[in-house]
N, C-alpha and C positions, 0 to 999 in steps of 0.2 A: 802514374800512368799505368793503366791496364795493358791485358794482354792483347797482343794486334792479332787479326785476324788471321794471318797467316801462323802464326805464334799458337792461335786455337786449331785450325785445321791440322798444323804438325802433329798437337797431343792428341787429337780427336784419332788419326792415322798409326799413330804410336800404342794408345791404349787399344784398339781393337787390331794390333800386332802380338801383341800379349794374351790374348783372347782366344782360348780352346776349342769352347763350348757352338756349339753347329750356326747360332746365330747370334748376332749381340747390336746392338745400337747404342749409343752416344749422343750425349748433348754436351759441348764443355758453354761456359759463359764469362764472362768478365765484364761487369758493370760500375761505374761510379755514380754515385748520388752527391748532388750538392744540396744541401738543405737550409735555409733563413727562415727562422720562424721572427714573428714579432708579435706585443702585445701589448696592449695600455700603452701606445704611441712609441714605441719603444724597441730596440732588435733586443730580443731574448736566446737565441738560439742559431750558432751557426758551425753546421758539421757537413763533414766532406768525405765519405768514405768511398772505398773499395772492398770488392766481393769478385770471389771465385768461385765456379761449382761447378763439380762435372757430376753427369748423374748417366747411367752404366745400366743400360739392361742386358740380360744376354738368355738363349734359352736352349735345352736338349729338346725335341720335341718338341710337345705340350708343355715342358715343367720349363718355369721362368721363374728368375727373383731381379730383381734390383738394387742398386746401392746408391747412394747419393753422399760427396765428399766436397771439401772444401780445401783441400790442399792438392800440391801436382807436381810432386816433386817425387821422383822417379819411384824411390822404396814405397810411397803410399799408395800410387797409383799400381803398383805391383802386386803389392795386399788387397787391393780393393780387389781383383781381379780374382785373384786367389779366391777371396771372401762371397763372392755375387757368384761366383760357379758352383762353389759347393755350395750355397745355399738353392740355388737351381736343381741340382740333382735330387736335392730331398724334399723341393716343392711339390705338391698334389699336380696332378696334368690340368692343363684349363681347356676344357671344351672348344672355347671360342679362340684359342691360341692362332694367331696367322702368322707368319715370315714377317720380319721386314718388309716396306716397300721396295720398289724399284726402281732407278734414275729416272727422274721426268723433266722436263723442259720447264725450267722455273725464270721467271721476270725478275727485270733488273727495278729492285727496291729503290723506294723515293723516300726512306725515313732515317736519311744521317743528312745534318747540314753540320759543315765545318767551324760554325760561330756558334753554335750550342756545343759542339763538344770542346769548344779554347774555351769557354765562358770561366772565370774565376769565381773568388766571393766574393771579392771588390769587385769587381765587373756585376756582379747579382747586387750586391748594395746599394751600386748606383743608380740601380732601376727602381729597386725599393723604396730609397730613399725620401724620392718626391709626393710617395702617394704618404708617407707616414709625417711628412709636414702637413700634405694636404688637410690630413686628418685633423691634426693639430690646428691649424687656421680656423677651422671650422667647426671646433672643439666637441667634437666627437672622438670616442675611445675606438682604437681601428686592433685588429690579430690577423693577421695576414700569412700564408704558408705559398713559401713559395720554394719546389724541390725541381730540379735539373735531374735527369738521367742519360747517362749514355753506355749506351751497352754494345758490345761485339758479342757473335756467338758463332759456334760450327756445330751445324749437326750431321752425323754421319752414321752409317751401317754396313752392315758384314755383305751385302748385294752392290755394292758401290754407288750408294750416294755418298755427297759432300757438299753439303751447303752451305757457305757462309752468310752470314748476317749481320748487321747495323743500324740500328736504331739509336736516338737523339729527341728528346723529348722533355719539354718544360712547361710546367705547368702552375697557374698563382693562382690563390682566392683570396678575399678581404673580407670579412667583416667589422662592419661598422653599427657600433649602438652608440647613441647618446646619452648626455652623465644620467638622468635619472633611471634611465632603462627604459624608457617607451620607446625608443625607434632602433629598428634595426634593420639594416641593410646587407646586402651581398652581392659581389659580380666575381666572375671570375673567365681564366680566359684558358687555353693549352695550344700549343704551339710544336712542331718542329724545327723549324728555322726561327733565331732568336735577332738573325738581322737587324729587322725594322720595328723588333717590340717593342713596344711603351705601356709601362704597368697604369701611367698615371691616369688614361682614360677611366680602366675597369676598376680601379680603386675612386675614382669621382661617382660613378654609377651607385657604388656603394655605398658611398658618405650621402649621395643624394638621396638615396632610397631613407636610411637610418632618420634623415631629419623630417622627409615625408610622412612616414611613418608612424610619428610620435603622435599620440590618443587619439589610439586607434576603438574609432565606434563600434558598436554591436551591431552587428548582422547576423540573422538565422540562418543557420545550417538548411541545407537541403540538395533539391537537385535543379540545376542552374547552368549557363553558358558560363564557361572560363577560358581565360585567354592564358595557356603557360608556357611561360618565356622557355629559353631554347633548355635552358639545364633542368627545370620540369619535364618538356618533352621528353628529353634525351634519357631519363631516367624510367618512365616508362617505357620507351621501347628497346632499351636494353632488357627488361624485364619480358617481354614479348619474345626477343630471341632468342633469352633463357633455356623459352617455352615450347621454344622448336623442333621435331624430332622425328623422323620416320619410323624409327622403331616402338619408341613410345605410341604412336599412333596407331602402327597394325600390330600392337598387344594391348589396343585399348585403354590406356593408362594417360592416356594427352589431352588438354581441352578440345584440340580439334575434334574429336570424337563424338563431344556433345555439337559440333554443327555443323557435321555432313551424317546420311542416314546411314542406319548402319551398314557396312559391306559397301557403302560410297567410297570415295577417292579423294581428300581435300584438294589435290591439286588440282588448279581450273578451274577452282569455284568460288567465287565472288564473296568471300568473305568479312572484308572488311568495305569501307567507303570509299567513293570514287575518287575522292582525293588522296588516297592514300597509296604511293607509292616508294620502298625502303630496297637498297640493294648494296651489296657492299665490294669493294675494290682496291684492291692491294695497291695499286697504283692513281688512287684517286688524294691527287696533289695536295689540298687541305689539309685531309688529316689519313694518309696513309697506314699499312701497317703491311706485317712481312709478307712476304711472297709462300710458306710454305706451312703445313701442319703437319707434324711430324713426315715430314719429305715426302708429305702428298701438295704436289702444285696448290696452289690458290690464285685464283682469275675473278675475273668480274661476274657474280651472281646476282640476279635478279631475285631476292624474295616475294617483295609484293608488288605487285605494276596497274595501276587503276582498281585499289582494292581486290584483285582476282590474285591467292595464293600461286605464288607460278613454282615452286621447287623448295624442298624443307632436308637442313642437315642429313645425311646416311653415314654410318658406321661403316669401317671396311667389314666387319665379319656380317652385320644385315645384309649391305648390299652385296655380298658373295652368296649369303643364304637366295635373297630375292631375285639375283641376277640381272642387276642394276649397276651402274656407277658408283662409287661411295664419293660422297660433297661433303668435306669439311665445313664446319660451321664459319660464321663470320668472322673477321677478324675488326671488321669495321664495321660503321654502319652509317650510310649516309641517305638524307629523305630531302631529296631536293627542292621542295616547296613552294610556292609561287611568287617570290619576291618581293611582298608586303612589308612596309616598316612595321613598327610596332606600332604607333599611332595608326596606322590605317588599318588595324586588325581591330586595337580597338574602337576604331570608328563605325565597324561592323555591329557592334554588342549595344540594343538597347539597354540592356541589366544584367550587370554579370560582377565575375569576380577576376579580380587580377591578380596571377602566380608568378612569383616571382623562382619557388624552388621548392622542392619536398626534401621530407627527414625522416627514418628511421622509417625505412616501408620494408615490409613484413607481408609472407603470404598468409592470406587468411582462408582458399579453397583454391588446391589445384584442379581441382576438375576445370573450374572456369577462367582459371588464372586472375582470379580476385586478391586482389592486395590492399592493404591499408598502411596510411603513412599520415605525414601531419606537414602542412606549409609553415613555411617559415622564414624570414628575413625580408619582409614588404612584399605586402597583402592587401589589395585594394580593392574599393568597391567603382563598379563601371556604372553611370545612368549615360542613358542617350548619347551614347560614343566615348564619349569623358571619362576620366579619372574623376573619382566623387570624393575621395582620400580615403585616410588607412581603414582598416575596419579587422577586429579579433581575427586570429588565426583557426585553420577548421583541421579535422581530421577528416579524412577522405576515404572511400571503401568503393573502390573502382577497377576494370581489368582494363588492359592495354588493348585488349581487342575490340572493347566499349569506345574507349578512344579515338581510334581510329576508324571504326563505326559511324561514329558521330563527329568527325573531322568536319566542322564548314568552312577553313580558309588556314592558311598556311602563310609565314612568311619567307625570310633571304636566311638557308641557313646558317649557321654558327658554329664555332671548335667551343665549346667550353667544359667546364669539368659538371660531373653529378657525384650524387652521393651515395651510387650503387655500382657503378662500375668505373676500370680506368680505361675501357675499351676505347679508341678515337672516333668518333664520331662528328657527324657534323649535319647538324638538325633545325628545325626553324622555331622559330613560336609558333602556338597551335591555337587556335579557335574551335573548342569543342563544347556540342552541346551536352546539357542533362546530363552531366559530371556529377556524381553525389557526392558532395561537399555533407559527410554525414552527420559531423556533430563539431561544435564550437569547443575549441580549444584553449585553454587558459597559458599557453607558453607566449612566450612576449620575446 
């Protein structure tokens, strides 16, 4: 058992009682991880830890250092103290140096449910369990990662904030290939509340995908409609809010820059397609996330609303320069989509291609926010509405802003995990045109 919150709020209150130096901040945290790994039909791996950490800024002035420790037990926490001031003293001033924040009116968080944080490893087994038969039934080779988190934290500073915090969060994937190696499959799901979970759906998605899959025809690489399922999306446009930045913008350094004129404004200006609207909220039930950044509030922001950019990240020391509000970046991101299944999305595509997830995406130009990355785990080719079956995996060289540019239909979004961020999100599948699918891929 971790530390309870009250238990963080004491030491968070304790250590900055210890604390000389004109200003200092705090985060203490206490997390558990349960972890089951499996492979080749099989549990391989099952670990259960706990972690501590408090991390300690404080500063005279300009001059700041920090410390970051994993013990809290009175003599360390004393030396830490020691050790982070005199390092402050002898640090260079930093220009951009601001105070602490200031108490602000922060929302009551929707990311702890009480059946993820009792959960055990027999309780996770049990859930496991059924998709690694399924596997076996249907005699494909299944590796499945399935990690539980629950974390308490307190953050606090020398102006009187105190915020506690609780998060709860589980999340699986499955992969499935069959014995010779042509079919592979993948679904995967992430959750807050583990109530009503059942892994054995997004483990059958998987197994179904892996046996579809298998010889898989040649298709040419090019620029085409694709249809990508929600953990495609979601990868993309985590990659977009990356990309987001008011400072970066008026120093010229942002893709937005290449498309508004120069000495323009992005915000208000129709940048992306009309289908395209992304906003994110601490208290949006799916897939929540905290209420605060570093003990600046977080509320419901609108990034994009009918394609028209409405509001982009600001730094507290920009927006003091600009004299503006500073807006925390996302913590979420949700794109509420038009409620299409997946069949009736691709019932839209005379000739396309069907994504099931990307891998290993890499920027290739920030100016444009161009990235490349490669599909992977069922790949299919679309005629006249239909699935046509599998077809070679492609490499891709595409930006998030092309994306959603060329968004023509959206389906019911989704919580599932990607392979670029753990942010929670919740996104649909996307029908997008002239995706360049730039070169055929030989990974299986």
């Amino acid at each position: 058992m971790g530390l309870t919150e009250s238990q963080l709020e004491a030491l968070c209150e304790m250590v900055l009682g210890l604390v000389s130096a004109e200003e200092a901040e705090i985060s203490a945290d206490s997390s558990e991880t349960l972890v089951l790994r499996s492979a080749n039909n099989d549990l391989t791996t099952n670990a259960f830890n706990h972690t501590v950490s408090v991390s300690l800024s404080v500063s005279f002035g300009k001059r700041s250092a920090s410390i970051l420790l994993n013990q809290t037990d009175d003599t360390s926490l004393r030396e830490a103290v020691k050790k982070v001031e005199a390092m402050a003293r002898l640090a260079p001033e930093d220009p951009e140096a601001l105070p602490p924040v200031e108490p602000g009116s922060y929302a009551e968080p929707l990311t702890w449910a009480e059946a993820t944080a009792e959960m055990t490893p027999g309780d996770a087994l049990s859930r496991l369990r059924p998709v690694i038969e399924a596997a076996r039934a249907a005699g494909v080779e299944s590796a499945g990662y399935l990690l539980r988190t629950v974390s308490r934290s307190a953050f606090a500073n020398s102006r009187g904030v105190l915020v506690p915090s609780h998060d709860t969060r589980l999340g699986f994937s499955l992969t499935a290939r069959t014995g010779e190696g042509r079919g592979s499959g993948w679904a995967s799901t992430q959750v807050t509340d583990t109530t009503d979970l059942d892994l054995l759906p997004v483990g059958e998605r998987a197994i179904t995908k892996a046996l579809a899959s298998r010889n898989a025809q040649a298709r040419p690489a090019g620029r085409t409609t694709v249809v990508l399922e929600a953990a495609a999306a979601r990868d993309l446009l985590s990659l977009l809010a990356w990309g987001l930045d008011r400072r970066d913008f008026d120093e010229g350094r942002n893709f937005l820059n290449g498309l508004v004129p120069e000495g323009g404004d992005p915000i208000g200006q129709p940048l992306f397609g009309e289908k395209a609207t992304v906003f994110s909220d601490p208290r949006y039930a799916p897939a929540p996330c905290g209420v605060h950044s570093s003990g600046l509030p977080m509320n419901r922001t609108t990034w994009i609303e009918d394609g028209v950019l409405k509001t982009l990240p600001v730094g507290r020391f920009w927006a003091q320069k600009k004299g503006i509000s500073p807006q925390p970046g996302p913590g979420n991101l949700i794109m509420p989509g038009e409620g299409k299944s997946l069949d009736e999305l691709i019932a839209t595509v005379e000739d396309g291609v069907l994504v099931t997830r990307f891998w290993y995406l890499r920027m290739v130009q920030p100016q444009t926010l161009l990235y490349t990355g490669l599909t992977r785990d069922g790949t299919f080719a679309i005629r006249n509405g239909k699935i046509a079956g599998p077809v070679n995996n492609y490499r891709f060289n595409e930006s998030p802003v092309n994306v959603l540019r060329n968004l023509a239909a959206s389906g019911a979004p989704e919580r599932v995990l990607g392979s670029e961020s753990q942010m929670p999100m919740h996104v649909p599948a996307l029908v997008v045109k002239d995706f360049n699918l730039s070169s055929v891929s030989d990974a299986s």
